[in-house]
VOMARVEX-492941 format. One record per residue (C-alpha): chain; x, y, z. Coordinates in steps of 0.5 Angstrom, whole numbers. Example, Ala and Ser with C-alpha at 12.3 -4.5 7.8 and 13.67 -1.06 7.14 Angstrom:
   chain      xx      yy      zz
       A      25      -9      16
       A      27      -2      14
END
This chain:
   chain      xx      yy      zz
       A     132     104     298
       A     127     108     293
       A     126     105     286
       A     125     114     284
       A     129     119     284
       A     126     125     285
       A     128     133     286
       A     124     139     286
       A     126     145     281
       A     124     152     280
       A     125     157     274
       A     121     162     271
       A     116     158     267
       A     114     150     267
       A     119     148     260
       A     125     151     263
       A     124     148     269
       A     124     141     267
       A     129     143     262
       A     134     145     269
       A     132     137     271
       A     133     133     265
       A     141     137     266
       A     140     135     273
       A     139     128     272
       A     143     127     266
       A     136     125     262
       A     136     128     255
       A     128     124     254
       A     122     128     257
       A     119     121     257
       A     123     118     261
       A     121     122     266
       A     115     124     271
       A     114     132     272
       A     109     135     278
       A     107     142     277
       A     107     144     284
       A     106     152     283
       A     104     155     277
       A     108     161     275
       A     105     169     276
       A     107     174     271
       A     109     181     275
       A     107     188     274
       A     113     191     269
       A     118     186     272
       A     116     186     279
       A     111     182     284
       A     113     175     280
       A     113     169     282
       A     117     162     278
       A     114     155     277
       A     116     150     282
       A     116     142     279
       A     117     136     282
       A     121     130     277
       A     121     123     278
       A     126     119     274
       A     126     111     275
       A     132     107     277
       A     133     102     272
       A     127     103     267
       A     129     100     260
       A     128     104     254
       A     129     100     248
       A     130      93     251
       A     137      95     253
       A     139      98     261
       A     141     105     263
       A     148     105     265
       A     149     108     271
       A     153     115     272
       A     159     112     275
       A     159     106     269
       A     159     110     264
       A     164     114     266
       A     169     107     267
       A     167     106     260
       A     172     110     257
       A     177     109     262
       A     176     102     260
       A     177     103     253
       A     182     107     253
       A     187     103     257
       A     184      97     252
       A     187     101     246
       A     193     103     250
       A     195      96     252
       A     194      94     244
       A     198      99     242
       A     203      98     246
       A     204      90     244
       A     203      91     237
       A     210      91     232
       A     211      98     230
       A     212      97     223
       A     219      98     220
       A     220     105     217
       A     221     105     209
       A     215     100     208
       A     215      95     213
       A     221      89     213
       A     222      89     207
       A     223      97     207
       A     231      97     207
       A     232      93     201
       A     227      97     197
       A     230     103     199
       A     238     100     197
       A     235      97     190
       A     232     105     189
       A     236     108     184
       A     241     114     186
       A     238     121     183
       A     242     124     178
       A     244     131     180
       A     242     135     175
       A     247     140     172
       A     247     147     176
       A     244     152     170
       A     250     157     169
       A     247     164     168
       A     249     167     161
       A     254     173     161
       A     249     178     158
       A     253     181     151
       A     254     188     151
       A     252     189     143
       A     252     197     144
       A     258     199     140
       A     264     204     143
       A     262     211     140
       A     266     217     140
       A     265     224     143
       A     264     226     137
       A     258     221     134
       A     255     222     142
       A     254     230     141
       A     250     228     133
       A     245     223     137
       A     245     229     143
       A     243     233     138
       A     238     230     134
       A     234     227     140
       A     233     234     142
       A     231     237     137
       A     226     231     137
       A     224     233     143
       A     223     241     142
       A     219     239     136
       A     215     234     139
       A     213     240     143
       A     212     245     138
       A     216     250     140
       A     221     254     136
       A     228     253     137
       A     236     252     135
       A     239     246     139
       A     247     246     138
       A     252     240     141
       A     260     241     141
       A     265     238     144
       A     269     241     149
       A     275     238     153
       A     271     231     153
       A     265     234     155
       A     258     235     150
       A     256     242     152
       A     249     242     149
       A     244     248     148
       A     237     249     147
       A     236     257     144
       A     229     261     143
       A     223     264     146
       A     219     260     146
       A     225     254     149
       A     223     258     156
       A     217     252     157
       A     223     247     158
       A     226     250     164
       A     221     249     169
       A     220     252     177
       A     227     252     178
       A     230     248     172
       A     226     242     174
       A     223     241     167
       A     230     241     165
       A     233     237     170
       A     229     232     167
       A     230     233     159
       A     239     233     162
       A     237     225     165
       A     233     223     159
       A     239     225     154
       A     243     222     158
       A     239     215     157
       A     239     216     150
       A     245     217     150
       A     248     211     154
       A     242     206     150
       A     247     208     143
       A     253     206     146
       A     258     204     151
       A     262     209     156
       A     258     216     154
       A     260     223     156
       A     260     227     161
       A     253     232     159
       A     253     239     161
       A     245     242     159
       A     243     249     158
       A     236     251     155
       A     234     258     154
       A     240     261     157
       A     238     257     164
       A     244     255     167
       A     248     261     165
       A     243     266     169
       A     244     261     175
       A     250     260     175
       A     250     267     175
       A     246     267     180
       A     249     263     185
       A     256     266     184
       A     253     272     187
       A     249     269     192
       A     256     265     194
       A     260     272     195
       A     255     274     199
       A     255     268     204
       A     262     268     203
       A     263     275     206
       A     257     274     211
       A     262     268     214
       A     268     272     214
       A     264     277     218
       A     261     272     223
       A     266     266     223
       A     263     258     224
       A     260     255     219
       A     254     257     213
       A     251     250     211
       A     246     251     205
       A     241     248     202
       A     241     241     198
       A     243     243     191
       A     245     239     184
       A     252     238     183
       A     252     243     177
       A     250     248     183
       A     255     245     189
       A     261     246     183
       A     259     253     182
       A     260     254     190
       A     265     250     190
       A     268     255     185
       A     267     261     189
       A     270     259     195
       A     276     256     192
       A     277     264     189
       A     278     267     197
       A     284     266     200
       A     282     263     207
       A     275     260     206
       A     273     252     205
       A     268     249     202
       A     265     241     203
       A     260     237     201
       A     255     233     205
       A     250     229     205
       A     247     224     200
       A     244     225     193
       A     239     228     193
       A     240     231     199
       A     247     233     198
       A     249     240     201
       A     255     245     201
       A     258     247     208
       A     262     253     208
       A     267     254     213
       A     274     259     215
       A     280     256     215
       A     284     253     220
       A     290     259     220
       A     284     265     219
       A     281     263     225
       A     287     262     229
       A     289     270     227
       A     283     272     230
END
């Protein structure tokens, strides 16, 4: 059997050719081996009419480097079996160490002191400090608040607050007042729930609070009475059901209050706040009559 190994290899250039055989013969050291240029590469004309190297490679059999003998590809692949089966074998005989820190674990974890639960922090009750005011002394911050607040603004105004059946009916008079309104009393919407939060920041279990300012509610109260006639006549016309757009509880009750003044007609609120809507309908007995 012949001391070289040797294999012929063709690639574009001479370089990547010999690279294509040290992968080959499993060479990583140029030096190790013996190369023959066998045909020079020939470039071609915009990538046609070219032609690869072709090199001849010889590597010794059993050529030393470094004092030490090249294992063959077959001795080097046992090795690691070997290793591995060494190392499984050695874990396998080894004594598992006991758990908790070897032999002595279970009586170091016996002698280890118990904790101590710590006592469970109970949250505190939190004090309501707020005094219990009546209507009256509720009416009196209502008020003061806004006159604050018309001041603030700069505007000219009178604001009044009553008592009337438990409620505080307060109201916020002038010309120049309207600019608290807002596109569809939006402004004031906002004014009636910060009054409101004063009012619940003062004291305990606060008032029902109806708000006007520069006659608003009054004009769409109004309003909307008008418009229910009308969709109350529209109904009893045409039967079925009318289903109105989402409205305040201010509004709904104005609704509400319409359609309980006719005989035969029924009024619902659905929906959630504050998409809440009033449904009108007939009666059971009006549509059997029919």
């Amino acid at each position: 059997m012949s001391d070289y190994v040797e294999i012929e290899v063709k690639a574009r250039t001479v370089d990547l050719a010999v690279e294509a055989a040290m992968g080959e013969l499993g060479v990583d050291d140029r030096e190790m081996l013996t190369v023959e240029v066998i045909t020079e590469p020939v470039k071609g004309f915009l990538g046609f009419g070219g032609q690869d190297a072709v090199v001849r490679v010889r590597r010794r059999r059993g050529k030393k480097r470094g004092g030490r003998r090249r294992k063959s590809g077959a001795q080097a692949a046992q090795k690691p079996k070997q290793d591995k089966a060494k190392k499984t074998s050695q874990r396998r005989s080894a004594p598992k160490p006991a758990k908790n820190g070897g032999a002595g674990g279970a009586e170091r974890q016996a002698k280890r002191p118990e904790k101590t639960k710590r006592p469970e922090k109970k949250e505190k009750p939190v004090s309501d400090d707020r005094p219990q005011l009546t209507v009256e002394d509720q009416a009196q911050i209502a008020k003061e608040f806004l006159e604050g607040l018309v001041g603030a603004y700069g505007l000219e105004g009178e604001v009044t607050a009553v008592v009337d059946d438990g409620a505080i009916v307060a109201d916020v008079s002038g010309e120049q007042t309207e600019a608290l309104v807002g596109v569809r009393g939006s402004v004031r919407s906002a004014i009636h729930e910060l009054t409101r939060t004063v009012l619940q920041r003062h004291g305990k279990e606060t008032a029902s609070l109806r708000l006007d300012i520069a006659g608003y509610a009054e004009r769409r109260r109004q309003a909307l009475s008008i418009y229910a006639e009308q969709l109350i006549e529209q109904l009893t016309a045409e039967g079925g059901e009318i289903m109105l757009e989402p409205m305040s509880p201010a509004d709904r009750k104005v609704i509400h209050d319409a359609a309980a003044a006719h005989g035969g007609v029924s009024s619902y609120s659905e929906g959630e706040p504050p998409r809440r809507f009033v449904v009108l309908s007939l009666d059971a007995a009006v549509t059997e009559e029919e």
